[in-house]
Every structure is written in C-alpha cells, then in structure tokens.
N, C-alpha and C positions, 0 to 999 in steps of 0.2 A: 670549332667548339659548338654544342648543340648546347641549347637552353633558350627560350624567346618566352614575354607575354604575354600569355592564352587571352586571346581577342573575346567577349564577351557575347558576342555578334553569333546565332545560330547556337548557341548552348543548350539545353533543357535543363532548368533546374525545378526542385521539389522543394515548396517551404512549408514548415508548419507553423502552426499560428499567426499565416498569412493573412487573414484578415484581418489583423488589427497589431498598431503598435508597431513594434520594431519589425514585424513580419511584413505589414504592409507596406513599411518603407522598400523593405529588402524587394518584394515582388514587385513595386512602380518602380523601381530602379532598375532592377535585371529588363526588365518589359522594355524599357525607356532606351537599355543599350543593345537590344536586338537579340535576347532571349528569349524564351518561349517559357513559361513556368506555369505550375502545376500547386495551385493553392491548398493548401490544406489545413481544415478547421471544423470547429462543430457544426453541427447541422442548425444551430442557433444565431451564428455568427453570419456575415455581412460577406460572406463571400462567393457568392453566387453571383450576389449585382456588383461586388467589383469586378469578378471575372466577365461579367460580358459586359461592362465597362474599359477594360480593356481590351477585347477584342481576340480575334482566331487565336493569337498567340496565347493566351492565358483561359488554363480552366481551373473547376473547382472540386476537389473530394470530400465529402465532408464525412470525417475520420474520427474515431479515437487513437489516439497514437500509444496509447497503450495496448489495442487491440490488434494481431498479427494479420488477421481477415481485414478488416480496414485497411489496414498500413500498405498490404498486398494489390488492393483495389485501386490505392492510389497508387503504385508504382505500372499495374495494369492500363492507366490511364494514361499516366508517360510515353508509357509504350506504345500503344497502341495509336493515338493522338500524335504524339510526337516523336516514335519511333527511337528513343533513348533516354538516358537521362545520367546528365555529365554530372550537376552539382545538388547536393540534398543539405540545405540552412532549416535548422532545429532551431524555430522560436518558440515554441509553445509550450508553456508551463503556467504553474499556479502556486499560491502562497495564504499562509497561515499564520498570522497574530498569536503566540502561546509562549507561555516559557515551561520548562520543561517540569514547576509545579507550584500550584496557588499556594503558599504558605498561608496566606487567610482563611480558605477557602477547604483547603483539606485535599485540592483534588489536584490529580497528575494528567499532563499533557494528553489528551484526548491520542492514544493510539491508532487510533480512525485515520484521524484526520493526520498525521505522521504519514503512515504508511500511503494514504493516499498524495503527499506530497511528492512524496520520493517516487511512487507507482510513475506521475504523469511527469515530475521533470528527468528525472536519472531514465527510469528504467523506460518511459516511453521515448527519450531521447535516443537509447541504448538499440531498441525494437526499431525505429524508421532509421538507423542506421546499416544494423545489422541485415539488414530483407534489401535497403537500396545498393549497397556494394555488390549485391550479386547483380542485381541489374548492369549496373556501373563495369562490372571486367567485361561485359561483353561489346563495349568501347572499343574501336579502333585507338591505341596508344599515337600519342603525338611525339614531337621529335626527342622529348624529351624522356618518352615511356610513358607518360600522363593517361589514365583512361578517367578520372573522376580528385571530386575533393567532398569530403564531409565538412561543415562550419556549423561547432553547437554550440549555445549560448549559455554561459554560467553565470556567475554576477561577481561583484566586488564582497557580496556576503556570501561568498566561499573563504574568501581571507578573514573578514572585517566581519564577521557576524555577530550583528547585535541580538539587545537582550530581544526575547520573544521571536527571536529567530530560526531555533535551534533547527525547526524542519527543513525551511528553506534553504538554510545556509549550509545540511546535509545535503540535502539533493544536489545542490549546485557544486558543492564539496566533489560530487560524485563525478560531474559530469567534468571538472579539471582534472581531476584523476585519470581518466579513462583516455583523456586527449594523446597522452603518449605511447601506449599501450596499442591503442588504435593506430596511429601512425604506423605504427612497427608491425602492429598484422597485417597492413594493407599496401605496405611498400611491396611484398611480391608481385601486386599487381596494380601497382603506379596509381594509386588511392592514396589522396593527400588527406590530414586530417586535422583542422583547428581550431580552436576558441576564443570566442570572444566574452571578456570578462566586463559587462556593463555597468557602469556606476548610473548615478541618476538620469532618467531621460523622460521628458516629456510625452509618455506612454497613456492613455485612455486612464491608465491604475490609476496616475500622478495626476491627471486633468480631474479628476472626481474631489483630489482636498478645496479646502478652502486656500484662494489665491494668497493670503496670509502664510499660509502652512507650504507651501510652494516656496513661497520668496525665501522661508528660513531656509527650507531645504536647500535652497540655490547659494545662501551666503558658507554653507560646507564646502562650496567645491572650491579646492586655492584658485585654479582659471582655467579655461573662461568661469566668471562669478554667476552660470547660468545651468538650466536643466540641458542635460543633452536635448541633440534634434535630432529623431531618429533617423532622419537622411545620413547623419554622421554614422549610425551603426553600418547603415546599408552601403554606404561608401567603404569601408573597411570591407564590410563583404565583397565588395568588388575587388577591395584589391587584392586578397586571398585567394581570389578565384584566380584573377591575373598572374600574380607571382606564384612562381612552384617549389621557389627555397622556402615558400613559408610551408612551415609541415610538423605537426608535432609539438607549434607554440599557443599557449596560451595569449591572450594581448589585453591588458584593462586597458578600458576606452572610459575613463572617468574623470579629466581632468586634475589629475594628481590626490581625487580625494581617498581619504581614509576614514571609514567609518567610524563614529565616536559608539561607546556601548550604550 
C-alpha cells in the first residue's frame, strides 16, 4: 500500500504575509524543519532582515499579492534560487471596521475600502495560488502522486462574523469557499488544497490593544482561556504539509470559540 508522511526536510515553500504574524511563525517553522522558503510581503515589512536572519535557505520578495507581475517574480525566485516550489501558505490579508451603513450618520459602507478587502484577501489569495500550481506540476510526484499542497488562511469570521465585519468576513467567506473547488481542480495533478480557519491569535493586530482589551478577548475562547500562539497556526501548517489525506478540508484552529455579534 503506498501512502507515507511527506518529510518536511528539503521542501521549498512560498509564504505570504511572511513577515509578520502568523506568516512569520509559518516561515521560522518550515526554516527550522529543513525547508527552504520564499517570503513574501510588502516592500515596507520586516522581511528582508528576517530573511537574512535566517540564512541561504530563506529569501524575500516583496510583492503585492494582488499583482500577477509580482506574484510571478516571486515564484521566479523559488525557481531560480531553489529550483522548485512544493508548498505555497496564504497569510496575507487585511481588515476593516464598518457595518454595512451609519444609521446616524446617513452614510453606506465605504465601497473602497470593501472591494479593497476582498481585492487582497480573496482574490489575492486566489492570484498566488493560481500562478504557483503551475510552478508546482512540474514537481516530480511522490509515492503517493503528490507534486504540491496549497494552505490558505480564512478565519472563524467566515462562519461567525460580527457586526462591522461584513468585509472581512466576505473575503474570508471567499476563501473557505474556493477550498473544495480547488482541491478538485488540482487532483489531476496531485495538488493538495487546505484551510485554516483562525480564531483569535496573538498576531501584531492583537498585540497593538490595550492588554485589558486582550484579556477579554481571551476570556471568549471555552479553552485553552488564552490568544492563540502563532507557532500553533504554523504547527497545523506542518501537519497539512505532512499528511496527504488532508485535501479539500477546512480546519478552525480556535479553541472551540464562536464569535458573539
């Protein structure tokens, strides 16, 4: 019977929003078990010195992931640098405060800022997928048929979305959506594809409240009664890389929480 777990050792993976948050967890964790990975983030972000912080195995692109030219230049750099590229983790997105109209106020949810939500979590999620799986089939398949795995990151405010959420919790709406869809185009060529649904995590966003406004936060989750630690996100990343039955599943990594409105 063939089937075994994909050793993490000698992989190339692509992350976005690797420089900070859940991205940076994912990238010192890949790094740490003998990956070689390929940062990607704005040209504003912190990932320059963490890539030559860690060393030959890890460089940096710095991308809009909404942009096909960028997206392309970092998959160039895989290439080129690391001569493939097995796994590509989608951290990178952004979020807006709004409900979808001020009753006091007279005015309707800034369409702007909507479409720009969705632009950089859905459909830039959607763009460094779609450009990396061609990289990805040209993969020697492993025993199993394996050339690649996509892993993109939704949130628990795809299910649970609170008030002033309504963009965010489209976009990420968007991106649990497409998890099975994508599975099923990419099984021709042994492209695994899966999500991770985040509840609260001790991310840069979350370190910016007041340590008060934390601890409530913390008292939502039934348990553990704490913010996630993004080593936990990046641990589940490993193990989706590892296992090859996982394909096609969503997984909330929230501690049993459910958002209140």
């Amino acid at each position: 019977m063939s089937g075994s777990i994909r050793v993490i050792k000698g992989l190339v993976a692509l992350v976005t929003g690797g420089a900070s948050g859940l991205g940076e967890a994912t990238t010192r964790r890949l790094i740490q078990k003998g990956a070689s990975v390929v940062i990607c983030d704005l040209p504003t972000s912190n990932g320059h010195k963490i890539a030559e912080e860690l060393g030959d195995k890890c460089a940096f692109a710095a991308i809009d992931v909404t942009k096909e030219s960028d997206v392309l230049e970092a998959l160039n750099i895989a290439k080129t640098r690391f001569q493939k590229l097995d796994v590509a983790v989608n951290c990178a997105g952004i979020g807006v405060a709004s409900k979808t109209y001020n009753f006091k106020k007279g005015v309707p949810h800034s369409l702007e800022d909507f479409t720009k939500v969705v632009s950089v979590n859905t459909i830039g999620t959607f763009n460094v997928t779609r450009l990396a799986v061609g990289l990805m089939s040209k993969n020697q398949p492993d025993e199993d048929g394996q050339k690649g795995v996509i892993i993109n990151t939704a949130s628990v405010a795809a299910y649970d979305g609170q008030r002033g959420q309504i963009a965010y919790s489209a976009s990420k709406g968007g991106i649990v959506g497409m998890t099975l869809p994508l599975a099923r185009d990419l099984e021709c060529e042994g492209i695994r594809c899966c999500t991770i649904a985040p509840g609260l995590f001790d991310t840069p966003l979350l370190r910016g409240l007041p340590e008060k406004v934390r601890q409530e936060l913390a008292k939502d989750v039934p348990f553990p009664k704490r913010l996630g630690n993004p080593d936990e996100y990046a641990h589940l990343v490993q193990s989706m890389i590892e296992n090859p039955m996982l394909n096609g599943c969503v997984i909330r990594l929230d501690g049993a929480l459910r958002m209140q409105p």
